[in-house]
N, C-alpha and C positions, 0 to 999 in steps of 0.2 A: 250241143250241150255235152260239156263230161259228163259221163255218171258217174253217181259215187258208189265205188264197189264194199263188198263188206268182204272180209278175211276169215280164209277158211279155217287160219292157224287154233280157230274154236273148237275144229270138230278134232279126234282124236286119229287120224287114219296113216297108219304105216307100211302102207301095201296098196298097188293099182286097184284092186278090187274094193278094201275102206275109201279110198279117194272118191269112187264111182257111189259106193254104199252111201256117203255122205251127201254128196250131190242130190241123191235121188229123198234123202232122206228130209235133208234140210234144205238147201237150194235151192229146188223144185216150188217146193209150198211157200219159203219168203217169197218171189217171184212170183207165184199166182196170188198168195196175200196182197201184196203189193198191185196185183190185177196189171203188169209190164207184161209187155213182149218180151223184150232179154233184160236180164240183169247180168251186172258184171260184179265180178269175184276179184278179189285179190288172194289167187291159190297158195296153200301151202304146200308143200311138195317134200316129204320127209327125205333125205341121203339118196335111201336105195329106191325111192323110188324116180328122185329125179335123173339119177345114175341109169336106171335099165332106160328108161324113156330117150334119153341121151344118147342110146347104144341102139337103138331101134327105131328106124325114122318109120316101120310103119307103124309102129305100137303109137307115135305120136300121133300123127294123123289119124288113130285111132281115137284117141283120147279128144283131139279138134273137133271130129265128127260127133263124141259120144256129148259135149258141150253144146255144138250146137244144134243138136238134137233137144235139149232141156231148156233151148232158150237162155241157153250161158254165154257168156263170154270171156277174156281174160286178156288184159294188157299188163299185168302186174304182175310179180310173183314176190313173196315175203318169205326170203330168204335167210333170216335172221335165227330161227329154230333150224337145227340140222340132224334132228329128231328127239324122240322120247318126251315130247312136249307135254303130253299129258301123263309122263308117268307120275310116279305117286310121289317124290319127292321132287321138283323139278333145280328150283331155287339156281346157285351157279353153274350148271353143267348148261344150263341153254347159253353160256359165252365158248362153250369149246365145239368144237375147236376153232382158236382164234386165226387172225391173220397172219399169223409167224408160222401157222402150221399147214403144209401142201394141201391136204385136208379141205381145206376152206378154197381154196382158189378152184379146188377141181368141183367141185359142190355148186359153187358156185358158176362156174361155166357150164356146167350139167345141167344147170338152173336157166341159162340164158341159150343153150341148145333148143329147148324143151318150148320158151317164152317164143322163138322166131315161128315155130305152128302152129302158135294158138294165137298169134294177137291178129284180130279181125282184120280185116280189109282199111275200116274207117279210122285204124292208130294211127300216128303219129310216129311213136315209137312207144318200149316196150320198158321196164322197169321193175328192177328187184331190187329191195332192199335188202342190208346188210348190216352186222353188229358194228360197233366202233372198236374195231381192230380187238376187242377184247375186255377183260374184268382186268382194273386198274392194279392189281397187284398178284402175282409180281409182272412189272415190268420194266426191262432194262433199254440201254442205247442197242446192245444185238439185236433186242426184238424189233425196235422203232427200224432199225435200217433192215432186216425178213420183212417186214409189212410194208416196208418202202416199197422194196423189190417186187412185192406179191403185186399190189397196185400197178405199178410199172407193167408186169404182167398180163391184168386183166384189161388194161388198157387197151394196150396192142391185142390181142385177141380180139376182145370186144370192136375193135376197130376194122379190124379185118370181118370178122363177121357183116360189119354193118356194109363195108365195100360190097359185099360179096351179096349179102340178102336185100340191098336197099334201104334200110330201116335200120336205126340206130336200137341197140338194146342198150341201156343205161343203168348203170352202179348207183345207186344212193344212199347213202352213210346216215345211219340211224343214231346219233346220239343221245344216250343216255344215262341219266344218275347213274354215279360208281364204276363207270367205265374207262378206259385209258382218254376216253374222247367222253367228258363228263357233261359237257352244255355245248348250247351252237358255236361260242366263240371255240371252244377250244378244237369243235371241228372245223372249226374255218380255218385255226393258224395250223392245225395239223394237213389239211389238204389243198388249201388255196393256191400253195406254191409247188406243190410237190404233183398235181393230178392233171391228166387229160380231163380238162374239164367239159370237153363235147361227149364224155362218155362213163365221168366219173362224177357223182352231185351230190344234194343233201337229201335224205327225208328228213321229214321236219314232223315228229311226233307230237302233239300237242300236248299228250301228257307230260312227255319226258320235259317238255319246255316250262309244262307251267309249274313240275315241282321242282324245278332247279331256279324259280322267281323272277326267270328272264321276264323284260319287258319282249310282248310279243312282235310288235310293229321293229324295233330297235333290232332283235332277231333278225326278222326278214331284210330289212336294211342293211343288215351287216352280210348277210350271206350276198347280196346283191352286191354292194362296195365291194367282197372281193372277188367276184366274178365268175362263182360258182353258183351252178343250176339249183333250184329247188326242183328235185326232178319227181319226187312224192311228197304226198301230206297224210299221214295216218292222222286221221280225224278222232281221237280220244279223249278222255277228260281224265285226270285224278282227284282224290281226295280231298277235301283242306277242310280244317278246323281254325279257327279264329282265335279261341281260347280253350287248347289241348289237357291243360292241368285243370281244367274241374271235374270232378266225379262222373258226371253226367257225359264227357266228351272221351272220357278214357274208357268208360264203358261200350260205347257207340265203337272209339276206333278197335278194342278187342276183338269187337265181332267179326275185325276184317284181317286179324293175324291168323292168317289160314298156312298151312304148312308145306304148300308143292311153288308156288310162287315169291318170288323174294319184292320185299315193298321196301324198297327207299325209302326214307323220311325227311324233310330237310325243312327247317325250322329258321325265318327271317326275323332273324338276331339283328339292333342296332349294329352291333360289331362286325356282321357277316353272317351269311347262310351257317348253322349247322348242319352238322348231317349224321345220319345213320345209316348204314345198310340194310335193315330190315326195321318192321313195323315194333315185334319184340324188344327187340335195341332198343330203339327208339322211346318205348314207352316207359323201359326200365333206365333211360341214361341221359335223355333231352332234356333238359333244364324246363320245359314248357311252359314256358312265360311269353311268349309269341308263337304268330300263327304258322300253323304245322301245313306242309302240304303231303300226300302220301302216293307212291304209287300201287296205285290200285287203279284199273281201268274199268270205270264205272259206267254200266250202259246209257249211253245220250242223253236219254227222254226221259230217264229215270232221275227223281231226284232225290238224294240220300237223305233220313230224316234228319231233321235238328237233332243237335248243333250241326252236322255234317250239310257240307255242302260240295257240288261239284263244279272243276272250273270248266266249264262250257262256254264263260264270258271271255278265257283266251284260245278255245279254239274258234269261235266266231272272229275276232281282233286277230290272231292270224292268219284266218283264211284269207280274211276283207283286205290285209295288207299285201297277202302273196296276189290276190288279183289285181291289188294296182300296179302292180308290177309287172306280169307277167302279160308279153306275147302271147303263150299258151299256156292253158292252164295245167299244174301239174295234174300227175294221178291224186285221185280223192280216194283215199280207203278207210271203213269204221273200224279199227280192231279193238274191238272189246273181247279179248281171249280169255275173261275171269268170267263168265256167266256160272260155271258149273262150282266156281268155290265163292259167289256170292253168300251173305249170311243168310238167306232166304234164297236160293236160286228159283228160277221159275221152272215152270209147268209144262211149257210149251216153248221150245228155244226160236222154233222158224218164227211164230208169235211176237218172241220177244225180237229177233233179231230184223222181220220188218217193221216193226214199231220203230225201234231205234234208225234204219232207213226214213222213216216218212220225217222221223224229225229232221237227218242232215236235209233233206230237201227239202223243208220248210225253213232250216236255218241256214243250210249251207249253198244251197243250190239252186235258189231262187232269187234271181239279183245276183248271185254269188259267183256261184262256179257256171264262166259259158264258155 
C-alpha cells in the first residue's frame, strides 16, 4: 500500500536544526497518534538548507539516519516554497524565483541530490514537486523559451542521475490559479510536447483543480491522453460558497482573508470562470451572483461552517480516477500549510494534523490508494 504522507511545508523551519526540531516536535507524536510504525512525510527543505545537504553526502546520511530513527520516511520532496514560507507576509514571493531564473534549477537539483538518501528501500522512485514556471505576469516568449531550456536541463540531469543511482527522481509541475501554467490543460499543452516525460510529470493539487472548476475525472484523462505521468497528488481541499453575495457568506469568507498567504478566487459565471487574485479582490470586485470557490487549503476532516463548504468530493473523484488509471499509484501528500492562519487555528497541530491523516485513509486509502 502507498502511504499517504502529510507536508512539512506546515512547520516553519530554515535551518538543519528547525528541520530536526520540527520532526521531533510534530512528526514524532502525529506518528505515535496515529499508533504507525513509520509515517511518511512529504519534506520541505528551504534553499540553504537543501543546498548544504547537497554539498555534504555525510550530513545526508545523516539526516536518513536521524528519519529513520523517528520512524520517518521520505519519498517526496515539496519543492515549490524556496523559503521564507512562513514569514509574515508571504503572498507572491513563494513564485520566485521562477523557472527563467538559474536559481530554480539549482534548488531544485539540490532538492533531488538530497531525495536519492532518503527515499527507503521500498520506493519506486522519488518526487518533487515544483511551481508552474511562475506568477502569470509578467511573462513573455524570452521567459517561455529560459523555462524551455531550464526543463531541457533538469531532464538530462535527472536522467543521468537516475542511470547512475538506479531509481528515477521525478519533476512534477504543480499547477496553479494565477500562474503562467493556471489549470491542468494548460499544463498539459505547456509540457506534453516539450518534456522527458520518464522524468518530467504532473502534480495534481486537488485544491488548485477544484478552484479553477475543472471537472476532476476529465482532468485526469486529459493528463493521461497526453502521455504525461501524474507523478503526485497533493491531497487538499478549498473553499466554496454556493451563494457568496449574502451577508452571512461574505462574513464567513472575511474570516479567511488572512494577510501572509494569497487566496485565489474564481467565480463559475454562465459566461466563464471569473477570477481574482486574492480573497480581498475578490470580495471587493466579483459580481457574486455564482458560486465562489477560494484557495484556501482547508484541513480534511474539518468541515467549514455553513454557508462554507469544502471540496473534498473532488479530491475523492480524483483520486478514484488517477487509480483507474494508473500501473502505480502516484505519491499521496496532505498539504494543508494554512493550519496557523485558520480563523480559529487549533490547539494542538500534531492533533490536528493526525486527524486529518485518519481521514485520507478512511477516504483515500482504503479501496483507494494501493
Amino acid at each position: 500500500m502507498t502511504p499517504v504522507a502529510y507536508c512539512t511545508n506546515v512547520h516553519p523551519a530554515e535551518d538543519l536544526d528547525g528541520v530536526l526540531a520540527q520532526l521531533d516536535r510534530y512528526a514524532v507524536r502525529v506518528r505515535e497518534n496515529l499508533g504507525v510504525d513509520t509515517l511518511a512525510l512529504g519534506l520541505w527543505l528551504s534553499e540553504p538548507v537543501a543546498r548544504g545537504l547537497a554539498e555534504d553526502v555525510a550530513a545526508r546520511r545523516g539526516l536518513a539516519a536521524e528519519l529513520r530513527a523517528r520512524g520517518l520516511e521520505v519519498s517526496t520532496l515539496n519543492a515549490f516554497p524556496y523559503g521564507g514560507f512562513h514569514d509574515e507576509v508571504v503572498k507572491h514571493s513563494v513564485y520566485v524565483p521562477r523557472w527563467t531564473d538559474p536559481r530554480r534549477l539549482s534548488y531544485t537539483m539540490a532538492c533531488a541530490t538530497v531525495l536519492a538518501d532518503l527515499l527507503p528501500d521500498t520506493a519506486a522512485y522519488g518526487s518533487i514537486s515544483t511551481l508552474p514556471l511562475g506568477w502569470r505576469e509578467p511573462w513573455t516568449s524570452d521567459d517561455d523559451a529560459q523555462a524551455r531550456a531550464a526543463f531541457d536541463v533538469v531532464a538530462r540531469l535527472l536522467r543521468a542521475q537516475a542511470a547512475r543511482d538506479g531509481r528515477p527522481i521525478r519533476l512534477a509541475v504543480e499547477p496553479e490559479p494565477g500562474c503562467v501554467l493556471d489549470t491542468v490543460a494548460d499544463a498539459v499543452g505547456w509540457l506534453a510536447d516539450r518534456v522527458d516525460h520518464d522524468h518530467v510529470g504532473i502534480c495534481l493539487d486537488t485544491c488548485h483543480l477544484a478552484v479553477s472548476f475543472a471537472d476532476p475525472v476529465d482532468a485526469v484523462n486529459t493528463i493521461r491522453a497526453s502521455g504525461l505521468k501524474i507523478v503526485k497528488v497533493q491531497a487538499s481541499a478549498a473553499l466554496e460558497v454556493a451563494e457568496p453575495g449574502t451577508e452571512e457568506a461574505r462574513r464567513a469568507l472575511a474570516a479567511f482573508a488572512e494577510p501572509r498567504y494569497l487566496h485565489q478566487v474564481r467565480e463559475n459565471a454562465p459566461t466563464g470562470v471569473l477570477a481574482a487574485d486574492d480573497l480581498p479582490e475578490a470580495l471587493a470586485d466579483l459580481p457574486a451572483e455564482n458560486p465562489w470557490r477560494v484557495h484556501f487549503h482547508v484541513p480534511l476532516h474539518a468541515r467549514p461552517a455553513a454557508p462554507l463548504r469544502s471540496t473534498t468530493d473532488v479530491l475523492s473523484s480524483a483520486v478514484a480516477a488517477v487509480r483507474s488509471i494508473a500501473d502505480v499509484m502516484p505519491h499521496v501528500e496532505v498539504e494543508t500549510y494554512t493550519w496557523t492562519v485558520l480563523p480559529e487555528p487549533v490547539d494542538d497541530l500534531a492533533e490536528g494534523i493526525a486527524a486529518e491523516l485518519r481521514w485520507a485513509a478512511d477516504h483515500l486509502v482504503n479501496g483507494v490508494v494501493a
